[in-house]
C-alpha positions in Angstrom: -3.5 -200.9 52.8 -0.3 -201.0 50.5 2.7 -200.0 52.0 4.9 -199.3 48.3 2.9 -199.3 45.1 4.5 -199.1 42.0 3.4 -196.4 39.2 3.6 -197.9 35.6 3.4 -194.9 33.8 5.0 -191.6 33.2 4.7 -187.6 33.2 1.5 -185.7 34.6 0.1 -189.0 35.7 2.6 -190.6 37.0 3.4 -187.4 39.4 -0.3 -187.1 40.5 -1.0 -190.6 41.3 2.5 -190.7 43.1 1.4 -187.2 45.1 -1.8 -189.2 46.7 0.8 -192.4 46.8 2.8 -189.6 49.3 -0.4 -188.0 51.4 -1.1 -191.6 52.1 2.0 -192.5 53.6 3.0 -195.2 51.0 6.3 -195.9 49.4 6.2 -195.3 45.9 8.1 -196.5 42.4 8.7 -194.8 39.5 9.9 -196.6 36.3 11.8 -194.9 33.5 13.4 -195.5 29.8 16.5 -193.9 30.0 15.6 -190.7 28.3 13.1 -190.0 31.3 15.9 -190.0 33.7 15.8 -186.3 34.8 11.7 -186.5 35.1 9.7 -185.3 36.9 8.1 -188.5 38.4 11.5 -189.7 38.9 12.3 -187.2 41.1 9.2 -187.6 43.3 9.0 -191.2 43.6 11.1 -192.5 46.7 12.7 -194.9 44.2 13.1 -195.3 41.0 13.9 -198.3 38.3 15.6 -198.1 34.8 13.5 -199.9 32.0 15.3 -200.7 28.7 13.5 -200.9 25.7 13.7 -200.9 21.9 12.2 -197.5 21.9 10.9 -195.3 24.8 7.8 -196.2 24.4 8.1 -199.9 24.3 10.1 -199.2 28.1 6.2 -198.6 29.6 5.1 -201.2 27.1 7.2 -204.2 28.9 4.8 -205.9 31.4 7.2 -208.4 32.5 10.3 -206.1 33.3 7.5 -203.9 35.1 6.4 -207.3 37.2 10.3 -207.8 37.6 10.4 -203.7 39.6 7.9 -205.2 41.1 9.8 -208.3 42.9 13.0 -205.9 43.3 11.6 -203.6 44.9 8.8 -205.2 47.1 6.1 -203.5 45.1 2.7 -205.3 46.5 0.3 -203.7 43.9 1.0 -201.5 40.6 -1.0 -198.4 39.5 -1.3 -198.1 35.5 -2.5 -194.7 35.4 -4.1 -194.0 31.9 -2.4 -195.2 28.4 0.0 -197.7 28.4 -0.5 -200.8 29.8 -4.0 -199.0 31.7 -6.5 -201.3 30.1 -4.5 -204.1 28.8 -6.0 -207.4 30.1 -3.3 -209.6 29.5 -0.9 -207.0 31.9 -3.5 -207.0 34.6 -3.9 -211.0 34.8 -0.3 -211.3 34.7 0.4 -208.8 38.3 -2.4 -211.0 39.1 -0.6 -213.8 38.5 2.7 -212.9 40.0 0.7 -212.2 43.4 0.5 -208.5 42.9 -2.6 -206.4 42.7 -3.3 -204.5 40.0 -5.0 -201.3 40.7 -8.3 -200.8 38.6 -11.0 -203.7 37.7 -10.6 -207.6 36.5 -9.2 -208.1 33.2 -12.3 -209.7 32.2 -14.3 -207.2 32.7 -11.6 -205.1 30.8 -11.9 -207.4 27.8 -15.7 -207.0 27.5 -15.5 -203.0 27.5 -12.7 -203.1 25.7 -14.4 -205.0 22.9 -16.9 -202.0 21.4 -18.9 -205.0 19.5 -19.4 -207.0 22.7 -19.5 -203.9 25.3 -22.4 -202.6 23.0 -24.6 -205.8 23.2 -24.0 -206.1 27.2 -25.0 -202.0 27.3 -28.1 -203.0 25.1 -29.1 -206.2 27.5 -28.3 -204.1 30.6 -31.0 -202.0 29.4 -28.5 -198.7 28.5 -29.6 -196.9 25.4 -27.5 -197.5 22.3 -27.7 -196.5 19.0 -29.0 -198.4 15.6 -25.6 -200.5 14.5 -25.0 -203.7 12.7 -21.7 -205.4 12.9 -19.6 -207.3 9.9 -19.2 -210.1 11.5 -22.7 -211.4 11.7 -23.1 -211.4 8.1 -20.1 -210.4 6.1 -21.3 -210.6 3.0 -24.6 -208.9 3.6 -22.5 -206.3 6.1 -22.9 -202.9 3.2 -26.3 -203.3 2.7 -27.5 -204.1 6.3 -26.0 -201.3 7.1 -27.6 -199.3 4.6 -30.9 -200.1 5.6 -30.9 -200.5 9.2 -28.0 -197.7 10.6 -28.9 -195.2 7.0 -27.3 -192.1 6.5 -25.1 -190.6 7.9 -23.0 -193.3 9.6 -20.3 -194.4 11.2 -17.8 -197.2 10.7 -15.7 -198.4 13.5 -13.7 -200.6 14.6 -14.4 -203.0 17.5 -10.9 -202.9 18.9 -10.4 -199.0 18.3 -9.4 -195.8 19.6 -8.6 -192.2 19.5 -10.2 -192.1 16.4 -8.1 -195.0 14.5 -10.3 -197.3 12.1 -13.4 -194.7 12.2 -14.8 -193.7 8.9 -17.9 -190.9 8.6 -20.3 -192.4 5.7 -22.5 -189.7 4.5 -23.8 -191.9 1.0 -24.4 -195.0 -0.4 -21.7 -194.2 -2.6 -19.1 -193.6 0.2 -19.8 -197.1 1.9 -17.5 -199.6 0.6 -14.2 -198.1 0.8 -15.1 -196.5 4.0 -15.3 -200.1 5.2 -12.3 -201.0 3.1 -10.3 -198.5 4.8 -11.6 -199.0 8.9 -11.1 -202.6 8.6 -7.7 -201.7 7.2 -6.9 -198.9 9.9 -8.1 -201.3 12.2 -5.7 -204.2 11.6 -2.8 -202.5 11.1 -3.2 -200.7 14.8 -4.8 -203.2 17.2 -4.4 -206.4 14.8 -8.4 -206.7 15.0 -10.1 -206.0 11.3 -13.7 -206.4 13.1 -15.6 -203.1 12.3 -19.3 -202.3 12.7 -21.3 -199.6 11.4 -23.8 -197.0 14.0 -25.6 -194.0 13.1 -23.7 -191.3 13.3 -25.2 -188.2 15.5 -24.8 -184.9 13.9 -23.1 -182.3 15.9 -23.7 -184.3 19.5 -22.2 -183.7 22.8 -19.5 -185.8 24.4 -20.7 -186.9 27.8 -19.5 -189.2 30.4 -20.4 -190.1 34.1 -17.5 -191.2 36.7 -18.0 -194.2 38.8 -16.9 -195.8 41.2 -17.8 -200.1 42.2 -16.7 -202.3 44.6 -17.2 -205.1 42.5 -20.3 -206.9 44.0 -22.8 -205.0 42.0 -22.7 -201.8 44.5 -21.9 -198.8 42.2 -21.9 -194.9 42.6 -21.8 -192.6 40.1 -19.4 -189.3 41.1 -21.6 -187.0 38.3 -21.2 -186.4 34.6 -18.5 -184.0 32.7 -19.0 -182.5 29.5 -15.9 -183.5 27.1 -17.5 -182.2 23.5 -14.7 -179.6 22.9 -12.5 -182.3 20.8 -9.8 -181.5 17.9 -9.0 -184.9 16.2 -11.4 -186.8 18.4 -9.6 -186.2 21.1 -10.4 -184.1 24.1 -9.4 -180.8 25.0 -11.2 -179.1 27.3 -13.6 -181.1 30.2 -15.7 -179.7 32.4 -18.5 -180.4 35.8 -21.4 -180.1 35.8 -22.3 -180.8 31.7 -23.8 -177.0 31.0 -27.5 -176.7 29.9 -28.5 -180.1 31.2 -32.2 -180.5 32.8 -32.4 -182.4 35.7 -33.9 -185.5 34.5 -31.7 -186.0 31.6 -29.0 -185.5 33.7 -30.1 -188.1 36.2 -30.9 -190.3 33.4 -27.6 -190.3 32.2 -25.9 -191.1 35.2 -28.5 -193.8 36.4 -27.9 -195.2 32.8 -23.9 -195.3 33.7 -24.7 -196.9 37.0 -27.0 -199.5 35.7 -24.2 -200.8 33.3 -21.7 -200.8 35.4 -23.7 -202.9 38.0 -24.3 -205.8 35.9 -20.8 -205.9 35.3 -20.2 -206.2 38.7 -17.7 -203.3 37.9 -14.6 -202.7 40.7 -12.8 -199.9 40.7 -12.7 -196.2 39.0 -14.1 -196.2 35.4 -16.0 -194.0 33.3 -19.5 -194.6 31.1 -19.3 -192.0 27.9 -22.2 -191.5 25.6 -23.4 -189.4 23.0 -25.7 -186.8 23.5 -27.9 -186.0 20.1 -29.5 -182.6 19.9 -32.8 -183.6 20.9 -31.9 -185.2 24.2 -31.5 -188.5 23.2 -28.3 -190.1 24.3 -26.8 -193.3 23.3 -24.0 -195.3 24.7 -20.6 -194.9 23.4 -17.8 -196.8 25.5 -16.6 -197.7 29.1 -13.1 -196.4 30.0 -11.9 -198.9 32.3 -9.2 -196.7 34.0 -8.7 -193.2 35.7 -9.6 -190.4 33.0 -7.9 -187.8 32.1 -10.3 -185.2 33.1 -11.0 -186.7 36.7 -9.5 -183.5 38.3 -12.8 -181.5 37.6 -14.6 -184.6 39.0 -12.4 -184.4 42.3 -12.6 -180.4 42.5 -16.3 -180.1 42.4 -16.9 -183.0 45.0 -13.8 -182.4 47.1 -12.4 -186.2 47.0 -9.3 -187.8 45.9 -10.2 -190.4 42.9 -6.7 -191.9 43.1 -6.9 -192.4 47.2 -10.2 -194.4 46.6 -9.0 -196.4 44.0 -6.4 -197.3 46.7 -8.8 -198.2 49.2 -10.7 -200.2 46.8 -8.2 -202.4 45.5 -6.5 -202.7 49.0 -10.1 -204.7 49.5 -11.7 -201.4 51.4 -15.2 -201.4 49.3 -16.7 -198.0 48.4 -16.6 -195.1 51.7 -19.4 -193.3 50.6 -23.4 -193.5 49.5 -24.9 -192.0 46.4 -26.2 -189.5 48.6 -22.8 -188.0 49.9 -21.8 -187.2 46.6 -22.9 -183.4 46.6 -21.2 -181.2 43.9 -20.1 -177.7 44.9 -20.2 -174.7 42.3 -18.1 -175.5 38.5 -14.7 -177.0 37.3 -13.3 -176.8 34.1 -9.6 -178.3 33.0 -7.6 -177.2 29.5 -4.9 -180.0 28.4 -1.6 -178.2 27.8 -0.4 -179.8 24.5 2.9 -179.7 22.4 1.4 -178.9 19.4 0.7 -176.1 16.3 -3.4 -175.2 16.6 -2.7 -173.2 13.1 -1.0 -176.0 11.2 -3.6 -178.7 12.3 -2.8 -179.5 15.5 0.6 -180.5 14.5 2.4 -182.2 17.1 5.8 -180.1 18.2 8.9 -180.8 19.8 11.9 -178.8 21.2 13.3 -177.8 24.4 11.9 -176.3 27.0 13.1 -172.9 27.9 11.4 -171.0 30.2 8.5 -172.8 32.3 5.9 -169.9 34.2 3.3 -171.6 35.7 0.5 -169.5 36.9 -0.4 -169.4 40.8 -4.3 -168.3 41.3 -7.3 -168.6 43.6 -9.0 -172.2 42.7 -6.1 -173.4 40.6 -4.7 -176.9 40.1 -1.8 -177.7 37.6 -1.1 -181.5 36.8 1.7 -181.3 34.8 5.0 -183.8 34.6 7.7 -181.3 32.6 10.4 -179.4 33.7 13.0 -176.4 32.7 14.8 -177.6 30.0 13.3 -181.0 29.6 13.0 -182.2 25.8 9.7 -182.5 24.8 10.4 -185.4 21.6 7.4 -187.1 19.5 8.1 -190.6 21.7 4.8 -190.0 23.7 1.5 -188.1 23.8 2.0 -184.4 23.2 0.0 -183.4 26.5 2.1 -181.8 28.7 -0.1 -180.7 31.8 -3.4 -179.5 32.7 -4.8 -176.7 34.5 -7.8 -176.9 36.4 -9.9 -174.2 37.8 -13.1 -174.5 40.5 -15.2 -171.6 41.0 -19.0 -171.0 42.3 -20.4 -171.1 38.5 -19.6 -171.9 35.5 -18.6 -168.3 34.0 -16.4 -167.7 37.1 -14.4 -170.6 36.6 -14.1 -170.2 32.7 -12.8 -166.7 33.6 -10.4 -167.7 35.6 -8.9 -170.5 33.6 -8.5 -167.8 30.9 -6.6 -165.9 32.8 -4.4 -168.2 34.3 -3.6 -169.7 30.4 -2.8 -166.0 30.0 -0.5 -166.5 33.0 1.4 -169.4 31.5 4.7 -169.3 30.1 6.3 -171.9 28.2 8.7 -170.9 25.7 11.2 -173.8 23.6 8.3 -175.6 22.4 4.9 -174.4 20.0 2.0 -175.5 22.7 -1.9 -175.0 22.7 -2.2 -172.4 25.5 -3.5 -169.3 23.5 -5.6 -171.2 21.4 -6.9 -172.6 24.7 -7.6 -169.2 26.3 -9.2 -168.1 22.9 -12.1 -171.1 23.4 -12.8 -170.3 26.8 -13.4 -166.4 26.2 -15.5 -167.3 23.0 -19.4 -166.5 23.6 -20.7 -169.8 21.7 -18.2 -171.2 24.8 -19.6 -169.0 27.4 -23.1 -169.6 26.5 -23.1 -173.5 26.7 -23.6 -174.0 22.9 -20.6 -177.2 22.9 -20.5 -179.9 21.0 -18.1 -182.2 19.2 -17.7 -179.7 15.9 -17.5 -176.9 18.2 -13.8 -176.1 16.4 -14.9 -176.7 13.3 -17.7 -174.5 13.3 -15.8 -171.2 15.1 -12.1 -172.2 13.5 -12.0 -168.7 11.9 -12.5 -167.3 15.7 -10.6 -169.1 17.6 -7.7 -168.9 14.4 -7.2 -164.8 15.2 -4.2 -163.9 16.8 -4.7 -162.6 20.5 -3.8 -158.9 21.7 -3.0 -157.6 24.9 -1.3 -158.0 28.3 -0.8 -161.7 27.2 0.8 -161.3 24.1 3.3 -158.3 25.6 4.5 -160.6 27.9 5.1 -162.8 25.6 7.4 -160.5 23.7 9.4 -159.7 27.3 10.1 -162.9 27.8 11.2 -163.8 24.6 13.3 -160.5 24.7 14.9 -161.8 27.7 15.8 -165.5 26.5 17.9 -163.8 24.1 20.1 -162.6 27.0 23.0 -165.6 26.7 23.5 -165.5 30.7 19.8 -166.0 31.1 19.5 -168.5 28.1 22.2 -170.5 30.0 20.9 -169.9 33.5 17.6 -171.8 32.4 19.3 -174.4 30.3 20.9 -175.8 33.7 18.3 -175.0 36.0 15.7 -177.6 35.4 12.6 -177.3 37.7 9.7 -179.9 38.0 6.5 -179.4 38.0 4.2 -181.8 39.9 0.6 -181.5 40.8 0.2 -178.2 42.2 -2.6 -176.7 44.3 -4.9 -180.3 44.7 -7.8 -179.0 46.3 -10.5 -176.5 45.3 -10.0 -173.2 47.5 
């Protein structure tokens, strides 16, 4: 095993991944741009190197000045944690090449799922389901009415290289189809410097679902069970949860066998996930491999009592996989909410400001990831998640309950975030009842837009009251307090 491992990445990831980094006894780094100096991640790390860079962003960005924390600090192996540099190929074969090891699967596997166009036609020989699509580059001048005829209406355009919903277009008419291309192929050059797009039938109203696995890259793969991601605002998830409500038992296994059987013949090493599309009639239809830790793998970890990050370790340290298909038994429901910096009634907005007054809540079968502090500034250099909360309970309306209440029980004042918006989805009946799927906000907007009542909201007010108080106002300006993972294992 390692004995220090450097973290390439920041905030709530960074702090988790260096938590396990700790339980395991292994000496961990922490980079930083300058205006991260008082972060979290800084703090926990047992050392901790400066990274200059054009813009804070570009700090995480460097691969060589990471290699160089590396040498300077006897690093043997760097984890990339998710974003940044996670499933860049070229970063990975150059720790590679400096004698490192880089924590998650071989960039060339990286480079096939990271090309949609290519990922699709290996998912389609591997014998995965995916759905009708023609690409551009087989026949550009014959691309608009191939897709026309074979894909029809509606459809989506995408691009091969993309993301987060960049160079995506929803075609609903003959009529729409040329500039929708016009503009994908544009999106898509201006943000990964790849204009290749294809067009795929788009599925009305599916669910998001994905299956976690794990390889040891010789073919041998396990599948950890699916989570349910539909609950989405900009394509971009929200709210995750394990098991997927509402899913018989052999779709379910379908879905993960399907995950398992493409990651196999990719000789797959390493933590990645499978995510499909699941259309309203049961059919389901391969969408991407995530070549990296997710997000939402706390509700994995909850619900099967493991640590995704410790067996990532043990895989790249050479270990192979330490369990059988058959050991991975999920107990009762786990749900997680992403605390964002953001305006839910002005679009989803993205906010900034300082943060005042951090209350985290302390419950039964709660875990917090979060990487901010008292009186950190919270700036639009990076991704406006702040933390998540994660709740385990015996079933699904247990745990939903309980994550409402502890959003209820969250305080952070300073910057606009997500959190009552959050609780508002969890306590609405199309929620409770399992009826999720991608246009879940779009169809209850009006719902989830009315202003919330209560205990919560007279809080609110208190503490707000009481920031006003200068003495307190300045007590909490020079206080700062982090926040790391909090409460790791179900209870």
């Amino acid at each position: 095993m390692f004995t220090t491992v450097l973290v390439a990445n920041r905030g709530e990831i960074a702090c988790r991944i260096l938590r396990t980094l700790k339980e395991q006894g292994i000496r961990s780094v922490a980079i930083h741009h300058h205006v991260d100096r008082n972060a979290p991640h800084v703090a926990l790390a047992d050392q901790a190197v400066e990274i200059r860079g054009a813009t804070p962003a570009a700090a995480y960005l460097d691969a060589a000045a990471i290699i160089e924390a590396c040498r300077a600090t006897g690093a043997q192996a760097v984890h990339p944690g998710y974003g940044f540099l996670s499933e860049n190929a070229g970063f990975a074969e150059a720790v590679a090449a400096a004698g490192l090891v880089f924590i998650g699967p071989d960039a060339g596997v990286m480079r096939l799922m990271g090309d949609k166009i290519r990922s699709r036609e290996f998912a389609r020989a591997a014998g995965v389901p995916v759905a009708p699509s023609v690409t551009r580059e087989d026949d550009p001048a014959g691309f608009l009415d191939r897709a026309a005829r074979i894909v029809g209406f509606p459809m989506l355009i995408k691009a091969s290289a993309g993301g987060g919903g960049k160079g995506m277009k929803i075609v609903r008419s003959a009529g729409e189809l040329a500039e929708a291309a016009r503009i994908a192929a544009g999106e898509a050059l201006r943000y990964f410097g790849d204009d290749r797009i294809y067009a795929e039938r788009l599925i009305d109203r599916p669910r998001h679902v994905e299956v976690q696995v794990l390889g040891d890259g010789t073919g041998r793969v396990v599948h950890l069970g699916e989570r349910d991601c539909s609950i989405q605002r900009r394509h971009q998830k929200i709210v995750e949860e394990t098991p997927a409500p509402g899913l018989a038992p052999a779709l379910r296994d379908a879905i993960c066998r399907a995950a398992v059987d493409l990651a196999s013949a990719a000789n797959y090493r390493n933590a990645g996930t499978v995510e499909f599309v699941l259309a309203p009639d049961g059919a389901f239809y391969f969408l991407e491999m995530n070549t990296r830790l997710q997000v939402e793998h706390p509700v994995t970890e909850m619900v099967l009592g493991i640590d995704l990050v410790a067996e990532q370790l043990h895989i790249a340290a050479g270990g192979g996989l330490r369990f059988t298909q058959g050991d991975m038994v999920p107990e009762g429901h786990a749900i997680e909410c992403r605390i964002c910096a953001e305006e839910p009634e002005a679009g989803f907005r993205p906010a900034t400001g300082r943060i005042g007054l951090l209350d985290l809540p302390r419950l039964p079968g709660l875990r917090i990831d979060g990487g901010i502090a008292r009186g950190q500034e919270v700036t639009a250099a990076f991704d406006s998640m702040l933390a998540k909360i994660i709740v385990h309970g015996p079933d699904r309306a247990t745990a939903a309950a309980r994550l409402a209440r502890a959003l209820d029980e969250t305080a952070i004042l300073g910057v606009a975030t997500n959190v009552d918006h959050l609780a508002r989805i969890l306590r609405h009946p199309a929620f409770l009842s399992g009826a999720v799927d991608t246009g879940f906000l779009d169809t209850h907007g009006a719902d989830l837009a009315l202003p919330e009542t209560g205990p919560a909201t007279a809080a609110g007010a208190v503490i707000a009251a009481a920031l006003a108080h200068p003495v307190l106002r300045t007590l909490i300006r020079e206080t700062p307090e982090p926040h790391g993972s909090i409460g790791f294992w179900r209870n």
